[in-house]
C-alpha positions as CSV (number, residue, x, y, z in Angstrom):
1,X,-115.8,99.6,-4.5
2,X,-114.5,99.8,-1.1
3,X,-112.7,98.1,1.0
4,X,-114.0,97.6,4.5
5,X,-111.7,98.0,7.8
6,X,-110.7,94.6,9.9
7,X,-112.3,94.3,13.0
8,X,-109.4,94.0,14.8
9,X,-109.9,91.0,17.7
10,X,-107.6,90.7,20.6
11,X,-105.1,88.5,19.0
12,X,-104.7,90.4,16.0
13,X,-104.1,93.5,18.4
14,X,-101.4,91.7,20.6
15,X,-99.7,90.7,17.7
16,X,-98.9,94.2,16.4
17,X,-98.3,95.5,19.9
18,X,-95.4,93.0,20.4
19,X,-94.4,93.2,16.7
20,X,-93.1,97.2,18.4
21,X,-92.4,96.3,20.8
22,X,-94.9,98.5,22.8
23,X,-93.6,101.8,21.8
24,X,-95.0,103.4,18.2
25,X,-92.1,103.4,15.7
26,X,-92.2,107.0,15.0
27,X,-92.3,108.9,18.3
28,X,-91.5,106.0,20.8
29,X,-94.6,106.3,23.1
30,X,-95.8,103.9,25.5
31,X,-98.8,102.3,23.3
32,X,-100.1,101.5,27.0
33,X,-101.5,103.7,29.6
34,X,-102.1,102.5,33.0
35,X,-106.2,104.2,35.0
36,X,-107.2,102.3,37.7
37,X,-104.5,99.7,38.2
38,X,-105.9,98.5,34.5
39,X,-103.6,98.7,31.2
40,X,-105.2,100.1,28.4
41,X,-104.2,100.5,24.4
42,X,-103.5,103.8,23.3
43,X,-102.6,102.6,19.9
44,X,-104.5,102.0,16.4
45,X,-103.8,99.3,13.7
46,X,-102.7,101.6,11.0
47,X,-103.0,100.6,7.1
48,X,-99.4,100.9,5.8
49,X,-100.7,100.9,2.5
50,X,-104.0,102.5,2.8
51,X,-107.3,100.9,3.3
52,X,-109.0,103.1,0.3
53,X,-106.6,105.3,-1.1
54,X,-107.6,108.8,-2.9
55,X,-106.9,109.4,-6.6
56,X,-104.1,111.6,-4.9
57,X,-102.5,108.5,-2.6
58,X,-103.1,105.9,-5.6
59,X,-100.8,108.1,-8.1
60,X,-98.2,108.9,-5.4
61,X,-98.0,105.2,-4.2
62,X,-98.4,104.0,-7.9
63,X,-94.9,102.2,-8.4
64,X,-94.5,101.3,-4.6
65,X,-93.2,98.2,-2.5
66,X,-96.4,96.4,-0.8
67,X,-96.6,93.6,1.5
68,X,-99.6,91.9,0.6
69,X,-102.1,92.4,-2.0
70,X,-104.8,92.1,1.1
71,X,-105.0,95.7,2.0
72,X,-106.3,94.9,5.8
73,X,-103.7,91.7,6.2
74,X,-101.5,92.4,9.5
75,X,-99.1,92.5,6.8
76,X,-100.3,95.5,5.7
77,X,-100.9,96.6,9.8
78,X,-98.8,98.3,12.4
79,X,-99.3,99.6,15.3
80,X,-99.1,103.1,15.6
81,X,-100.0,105.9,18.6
82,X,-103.2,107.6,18.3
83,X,-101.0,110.9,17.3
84,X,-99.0,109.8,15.0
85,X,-101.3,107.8,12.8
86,X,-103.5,110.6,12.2
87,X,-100.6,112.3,10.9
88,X,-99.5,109.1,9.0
89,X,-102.6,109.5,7.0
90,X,-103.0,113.2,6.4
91,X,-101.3,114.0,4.0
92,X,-99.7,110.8,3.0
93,X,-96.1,111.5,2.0
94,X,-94.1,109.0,0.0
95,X,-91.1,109.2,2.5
96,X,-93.3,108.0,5.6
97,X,-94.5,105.3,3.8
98,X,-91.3,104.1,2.5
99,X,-90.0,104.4,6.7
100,X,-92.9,102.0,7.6
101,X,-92.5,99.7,4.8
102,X,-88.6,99.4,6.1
103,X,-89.7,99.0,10.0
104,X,-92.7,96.5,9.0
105,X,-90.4,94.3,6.6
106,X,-87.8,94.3,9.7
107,X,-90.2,92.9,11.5
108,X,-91.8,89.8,9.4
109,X,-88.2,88.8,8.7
110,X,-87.6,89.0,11.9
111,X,-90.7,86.8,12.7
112,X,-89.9,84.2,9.9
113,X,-86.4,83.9,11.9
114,X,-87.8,83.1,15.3
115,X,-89.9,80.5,14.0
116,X,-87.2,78.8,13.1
117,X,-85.6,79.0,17.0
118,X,-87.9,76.5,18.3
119,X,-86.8,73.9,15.6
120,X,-82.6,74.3,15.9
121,X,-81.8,73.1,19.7
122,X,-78.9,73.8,21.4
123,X,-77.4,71.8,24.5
124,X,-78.8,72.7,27.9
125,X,-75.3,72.7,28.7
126,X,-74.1,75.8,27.3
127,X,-75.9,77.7,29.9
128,X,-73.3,76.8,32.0
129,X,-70.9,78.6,30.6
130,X,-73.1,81.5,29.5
131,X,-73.7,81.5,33.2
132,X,-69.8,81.5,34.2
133,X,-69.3,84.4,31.9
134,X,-71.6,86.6,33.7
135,X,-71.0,85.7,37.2
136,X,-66.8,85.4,36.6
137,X,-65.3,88.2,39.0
138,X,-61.8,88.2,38.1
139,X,-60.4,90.5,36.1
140,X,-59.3,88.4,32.6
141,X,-56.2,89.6,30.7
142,X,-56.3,89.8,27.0
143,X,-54.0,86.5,25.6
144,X,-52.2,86.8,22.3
145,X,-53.9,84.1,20.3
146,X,-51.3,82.1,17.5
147,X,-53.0,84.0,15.0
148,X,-53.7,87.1,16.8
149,X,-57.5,86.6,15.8
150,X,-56.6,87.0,12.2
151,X,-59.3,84.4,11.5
152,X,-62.3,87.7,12.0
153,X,-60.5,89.7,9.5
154,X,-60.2,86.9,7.1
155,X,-64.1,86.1,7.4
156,X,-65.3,89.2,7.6
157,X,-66.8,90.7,4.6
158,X,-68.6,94.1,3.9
159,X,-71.6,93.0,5.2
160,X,-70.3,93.2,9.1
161,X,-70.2,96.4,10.7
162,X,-67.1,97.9,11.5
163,X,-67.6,98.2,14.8
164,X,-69.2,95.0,15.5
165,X,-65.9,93.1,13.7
166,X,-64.3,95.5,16.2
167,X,-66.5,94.1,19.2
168,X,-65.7,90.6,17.6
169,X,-62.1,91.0,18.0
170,X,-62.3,92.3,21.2
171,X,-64.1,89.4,23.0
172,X,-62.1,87.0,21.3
173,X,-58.7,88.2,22.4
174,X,-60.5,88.4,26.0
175,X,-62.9,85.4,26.4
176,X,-61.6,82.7,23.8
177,X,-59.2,81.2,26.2
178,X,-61.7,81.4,29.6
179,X,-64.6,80.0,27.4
180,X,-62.4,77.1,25.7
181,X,-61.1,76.1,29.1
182,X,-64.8,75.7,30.2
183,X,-65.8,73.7,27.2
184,X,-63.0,71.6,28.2
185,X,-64.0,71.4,31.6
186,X,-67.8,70.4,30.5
187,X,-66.1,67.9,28.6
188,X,-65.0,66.1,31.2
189,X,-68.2,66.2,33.3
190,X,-70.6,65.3,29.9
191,X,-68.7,63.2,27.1
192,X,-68.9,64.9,23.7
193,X,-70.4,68.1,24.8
194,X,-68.3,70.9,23.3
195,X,-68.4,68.6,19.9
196,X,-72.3,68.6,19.6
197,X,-72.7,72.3,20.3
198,X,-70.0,73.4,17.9
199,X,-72.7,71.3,15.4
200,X,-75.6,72.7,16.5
201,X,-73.6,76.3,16.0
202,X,-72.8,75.4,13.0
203,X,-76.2,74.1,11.7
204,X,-77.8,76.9,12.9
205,X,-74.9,79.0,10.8
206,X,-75.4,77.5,7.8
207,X,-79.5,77.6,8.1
208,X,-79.4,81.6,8.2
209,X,-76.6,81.8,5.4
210,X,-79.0,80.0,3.5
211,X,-81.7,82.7,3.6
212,X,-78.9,85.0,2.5
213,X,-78.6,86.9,5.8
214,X,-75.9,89.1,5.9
215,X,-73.2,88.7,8.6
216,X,-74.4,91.6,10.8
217,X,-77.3,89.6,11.1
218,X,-76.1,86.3,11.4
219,X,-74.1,87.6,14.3
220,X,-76.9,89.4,16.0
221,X,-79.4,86.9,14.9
222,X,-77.3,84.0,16.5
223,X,-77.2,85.8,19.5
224,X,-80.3,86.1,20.2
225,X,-81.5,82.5,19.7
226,X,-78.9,81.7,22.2
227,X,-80.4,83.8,24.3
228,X,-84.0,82.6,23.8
229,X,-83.2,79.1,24.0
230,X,-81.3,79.2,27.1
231,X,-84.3,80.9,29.0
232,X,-83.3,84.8,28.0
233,X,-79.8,84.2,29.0
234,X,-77.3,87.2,29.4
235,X,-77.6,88.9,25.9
236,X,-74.0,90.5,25.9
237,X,-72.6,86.6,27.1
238,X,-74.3,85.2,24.1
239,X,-72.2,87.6,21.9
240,X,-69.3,86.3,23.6
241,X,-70.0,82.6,22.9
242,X,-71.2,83.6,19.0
243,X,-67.5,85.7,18.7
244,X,-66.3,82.4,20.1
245,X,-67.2,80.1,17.2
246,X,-66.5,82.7,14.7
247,X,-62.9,82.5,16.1
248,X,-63.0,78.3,15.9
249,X,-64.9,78.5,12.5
250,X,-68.1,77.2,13.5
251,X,-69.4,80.7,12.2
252,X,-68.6,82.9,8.8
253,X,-67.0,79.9,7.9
């Protein structure tokens, strides 16, 4: 018997067109077109695994990875361009489904994680200094720290890129000292402040350890809800402020 197609409403299509982001995963094109001074889709749900597969698609997907048993859950569902799911579909290769399956499981983890943004707060406070980082003019010379930010290598384990331990280093041994002396500062102005962030860090930290994220996430994941709680704050300051507590062992700790 088969299974009939979801009538996609206008919520289920919004999802998957923010889920990419607005671009189709394989070739990058707009899934919008403007006529008229009105924005239309140029985009279809497609079926990762598909919606009624052919003797041929059930042998060669026989052993795979799926992501629901509900063949027409969004789940199952991503937006592709017009072009590119036709070709998705015909022929169905085993490599092209295994890309999808990669991009779409990307993207529920990455959903499960920002539900949790809206229930770990951080200080209003912090903005402050997010905001000093970005508008500071002056030229800051690197400062030898005591340890000369041994405490990265130490913490860092396979699981952090390279060059993102690289980028670590590099913003502590420029930023630690300008962003300590501001915590400091707020200190003085709000009682307690730099204590109760370093917690909230830290709590935050141990939440995404927890679900066994691996430091290149944690670090890019932390980052981000920095940014989103602090009204889409300056992306590279947030990475500052993360490198900060991974230096004072708030983080990787």
């Amino acid at each position: 018997m088969q299974a009939n197609r979801k009538s996609m409403n206008e919520n289920d299509n919004m999802i998957l067109f923010s889920e990419v982001e607005g671009m189709c995963p394989f070739c990058s094109k707009s899934l919008l077109y403007v006529k008229d001074g009105i924005r239309r889709k140029i985009f279809e749900a497609a079926h990762i695994y598909p919606l009624n597969p052919t003797k041929e698609e059930s042998l060669l997907l026989k052993n795979v990875e799926k992501l629901s048993q509900n063949v027409n859950d969004l789940n199952n569902l991503i937006a592709l361009c017009r072009d590119c799911h036709k070709k998705f579909d015909s022929p169905r290769t085993i490599e092209e489904y295994k890309k999808l399956l990669i991009i779409k499981k990307e993207i529920i983890r990455r959903n499960e994680r920002r539900a949790d943004y809206h229930s770990y707060q951080i200080e209003a406070e912090i903005k402050i200094i997010l905001n000093k980082l970005v508008e500071n003019e002056n030229e800051l010379s690197p400062q030898i720290l005591n340890l000369d930010a041994l405490k990265v290598d130490e913490k860092a384990n396979i699981t952090l890129n390279r060059l993102t331990k690289r980028r670590i280093k590099s913003d502590v041994a420029d930023y630690y000292f300008f962003v300590k002396e501001q915590f400091i500062m707020l200190d003085k102005e709000c009682q307690y402040s730099f204590d109760t962030i370093a917690s909230q860090v830290n709590t935050f930290y141990l939440k995404l350890k927890k679900n066994k994220h691996t430091q290149e996430e944690i670090y890019n994941h932390m980052a981000e809800w920095l940014s989103k709680k602090t009204e889409n704050s300056s992306l590279e300051a947030c990475k500052i402020i993360v490198s900060f507590f991974i230096q004072n062992c708030e983080v990787f700790s």
